[in-house]
C-alpha positions in Angstrom: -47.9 1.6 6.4 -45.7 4.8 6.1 -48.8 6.6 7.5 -49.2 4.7 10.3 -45.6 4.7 11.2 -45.7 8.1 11.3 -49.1 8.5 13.4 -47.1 5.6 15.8 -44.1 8.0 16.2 -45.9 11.3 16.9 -48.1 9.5 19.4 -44.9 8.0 20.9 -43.4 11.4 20.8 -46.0 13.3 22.9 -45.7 10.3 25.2 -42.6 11.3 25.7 -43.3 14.8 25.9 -46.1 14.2 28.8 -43.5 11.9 30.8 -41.1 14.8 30.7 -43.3 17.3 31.6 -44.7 14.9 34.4 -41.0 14.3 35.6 -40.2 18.0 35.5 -43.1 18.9 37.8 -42.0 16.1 40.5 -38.5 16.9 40.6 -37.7 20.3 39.1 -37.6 21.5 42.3 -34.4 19.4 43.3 -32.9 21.3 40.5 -34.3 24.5 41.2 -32.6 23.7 45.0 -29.2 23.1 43.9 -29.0 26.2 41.5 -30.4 27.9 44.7 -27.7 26.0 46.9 -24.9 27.1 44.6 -26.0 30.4 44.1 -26.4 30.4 48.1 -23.0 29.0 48.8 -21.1 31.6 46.9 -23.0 34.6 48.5 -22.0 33.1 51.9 -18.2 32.8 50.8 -18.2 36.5 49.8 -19.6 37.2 53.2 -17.5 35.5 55.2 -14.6 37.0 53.6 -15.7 39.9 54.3 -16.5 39.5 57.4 -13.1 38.0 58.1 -11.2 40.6 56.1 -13.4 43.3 58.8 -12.8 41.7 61.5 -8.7 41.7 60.5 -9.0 45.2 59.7 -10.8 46.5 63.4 -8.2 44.1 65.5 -5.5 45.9 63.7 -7.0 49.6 64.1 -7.5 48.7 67.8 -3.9 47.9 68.1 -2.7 50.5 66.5 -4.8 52.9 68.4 -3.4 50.8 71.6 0.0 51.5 70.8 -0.3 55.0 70.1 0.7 55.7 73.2 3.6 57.5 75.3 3.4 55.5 78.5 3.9 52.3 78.1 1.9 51.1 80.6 -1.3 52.8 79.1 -0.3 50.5 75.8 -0.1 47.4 78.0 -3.9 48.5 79.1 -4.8 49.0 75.5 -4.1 45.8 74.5 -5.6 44.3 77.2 -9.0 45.6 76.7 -8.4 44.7 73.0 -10.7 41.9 71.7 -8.5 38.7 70.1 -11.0 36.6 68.5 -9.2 34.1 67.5 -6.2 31.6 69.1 -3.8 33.1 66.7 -4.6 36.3 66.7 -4.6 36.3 70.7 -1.3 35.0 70.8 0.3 38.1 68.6 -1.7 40.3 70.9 0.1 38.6 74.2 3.1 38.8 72.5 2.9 42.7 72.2 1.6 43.0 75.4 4.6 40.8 76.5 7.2 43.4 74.8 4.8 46.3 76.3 5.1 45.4 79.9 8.4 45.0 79.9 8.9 48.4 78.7 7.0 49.2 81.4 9.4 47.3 84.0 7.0 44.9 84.6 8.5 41.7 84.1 6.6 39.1 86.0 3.2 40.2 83.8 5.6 39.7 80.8 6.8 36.1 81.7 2.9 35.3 83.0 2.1 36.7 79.5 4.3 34.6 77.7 3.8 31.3 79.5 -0.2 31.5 79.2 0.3 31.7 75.4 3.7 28.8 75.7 1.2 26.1 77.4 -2.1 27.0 75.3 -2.8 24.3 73.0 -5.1 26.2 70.7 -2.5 28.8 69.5 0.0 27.5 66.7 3.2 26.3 67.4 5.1 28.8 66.4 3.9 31.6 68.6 4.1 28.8 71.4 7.8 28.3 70.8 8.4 32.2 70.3 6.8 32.8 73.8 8.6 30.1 75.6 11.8 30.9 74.3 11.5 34.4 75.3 10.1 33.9 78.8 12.9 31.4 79.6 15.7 34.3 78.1 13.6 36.8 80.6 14.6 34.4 83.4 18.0 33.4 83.2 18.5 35.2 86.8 15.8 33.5 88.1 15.3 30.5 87.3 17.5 26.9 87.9 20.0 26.5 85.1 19.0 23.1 84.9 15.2 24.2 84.3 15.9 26.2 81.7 18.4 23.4 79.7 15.1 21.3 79.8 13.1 24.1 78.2 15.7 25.3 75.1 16.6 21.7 75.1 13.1 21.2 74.0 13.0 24.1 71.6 16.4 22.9 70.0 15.1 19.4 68.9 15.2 18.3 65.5 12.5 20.5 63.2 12.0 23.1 66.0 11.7 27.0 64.3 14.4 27.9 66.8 16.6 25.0 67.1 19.9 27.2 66.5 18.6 30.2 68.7 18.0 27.7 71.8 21.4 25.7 70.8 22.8 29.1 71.8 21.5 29.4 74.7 22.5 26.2 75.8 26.1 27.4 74.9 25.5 30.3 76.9 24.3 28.2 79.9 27.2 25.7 79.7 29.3 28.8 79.9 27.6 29.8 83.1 28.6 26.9 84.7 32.1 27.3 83.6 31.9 24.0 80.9 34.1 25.9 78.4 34.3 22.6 76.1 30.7 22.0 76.0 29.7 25.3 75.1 32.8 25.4 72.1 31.0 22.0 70.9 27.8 23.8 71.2 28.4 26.6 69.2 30.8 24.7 66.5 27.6 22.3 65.9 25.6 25.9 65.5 28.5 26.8 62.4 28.2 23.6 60.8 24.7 23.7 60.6 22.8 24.6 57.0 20.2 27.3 58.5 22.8 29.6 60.4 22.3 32.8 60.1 24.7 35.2 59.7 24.5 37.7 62.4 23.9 33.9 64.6 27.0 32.5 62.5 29.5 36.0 63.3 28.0 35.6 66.8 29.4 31.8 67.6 32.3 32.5 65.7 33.4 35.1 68.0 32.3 33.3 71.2 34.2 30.4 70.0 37.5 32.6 70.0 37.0 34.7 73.0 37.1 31.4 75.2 40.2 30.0 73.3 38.7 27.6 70.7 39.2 27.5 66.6 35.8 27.9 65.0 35.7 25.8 61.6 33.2 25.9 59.0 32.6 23.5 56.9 35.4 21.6 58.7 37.8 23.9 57.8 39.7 26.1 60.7 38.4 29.9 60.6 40.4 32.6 60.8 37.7 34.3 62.8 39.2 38.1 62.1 39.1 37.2 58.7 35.8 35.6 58.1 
């Protein structure tokens, strides 16, 4: 019996042996696919950061060589002719160009600049906020007072990057128009509020004083020459 048990178990064990084999040579090359697949997927990674981390490196040479310039209107013509290739990186390059051709006194190409990139959907919010808020300071001689309350009004909602920056300008509007109290209200809600700045905080502070109101932070009154 203890024979034929054995004889049983080696003929069982080639059995299984065959199957394997037989299995192997069906699908082995599934296997054989994914290690390729994996091996594949990596190598493309590693390209396309390079790629990407070439592509980052020429735009920034071709700036640079844009900017190296004297005139600035040869810079604004270097960035121009500069290749973006992607949303965000051709909103930085509209931004420069923005800051370029007003250097080089042309201001309607700078407020053109800026409000292609303000309206374009594709570029993050951030540089869309940036280049409204700047073309509507680039027009306060220009355009309706009431135009530009809309826009900062906009930018100084609740979560906005420049919410206190565009509360300033309202102040500075309402001042325009000769609403002292508004603007004092304006600037004391600027004070009160968490993410001042300082250099923004000294700014209302003095404002507040030069047309006859007491600043308070923290609802305390300031001694403005003081603090």
């Amino acid at each position: 019996m203890s024979n034929s048990d054995g004889f049983i178990e080696e003929v069982t064990e080639e059995l299984r042996r065959d199957q394997m084999m037989a299995t192997l040579k069906r699908y082995g090359w599934i296997a054989v696919l994914v290690v390729l697949l994996i091996v594949g997927g990596a190598a493309f990674s590693e390209y396309r950061k390079a790629q990407t981390r070439a592509q980052a490196e020429g735009l920034g040479d071709a700036i640079l060589s844009a900017l190296n310039n004297d005139d600035a209107a040869a810079r604004v013509a270097g960035l121009q002719s500069v290749e973006a290739g992607s949303a965000q990186a051709s909103a930085m390059l509209a931004l420069l160009t923005a800051s370029e051709q007003l250097a080089a006194d042309d201001l309607e190409g700078a407020i053109a600049n800026l409000n292609t990139v303000a309206i374009n959907g594709e570029i993050p919010l951030i540089y869309r906020q940036i280049a409204q808020f700047k073309a509507l300071t680039l027009q306060s001689d220009t355009m309706p007072a009431a135009e530009r309350k809309q826009g900062f009004e906009a930018l100084g909602a609740a979560g906005s990057n420049l919410s206190l920056l565009a509360q300033e300008q309202l102040a500075l509007i309402a001042i325009q128009e000769g609403d002292v109290e508004s603007a004092i209200a304006t600037y004391q809600a600027v004070l009160s509020d968490a993410g001042v700045t300082p250099d923004l905080q000294q700014r209302a502070l003095q404002v507040i004083v030069a047309l006859g109101g007491e600043p308070e932070l923290n609802g305390t009154p300031t001694d403005e020459n003081n603090g």
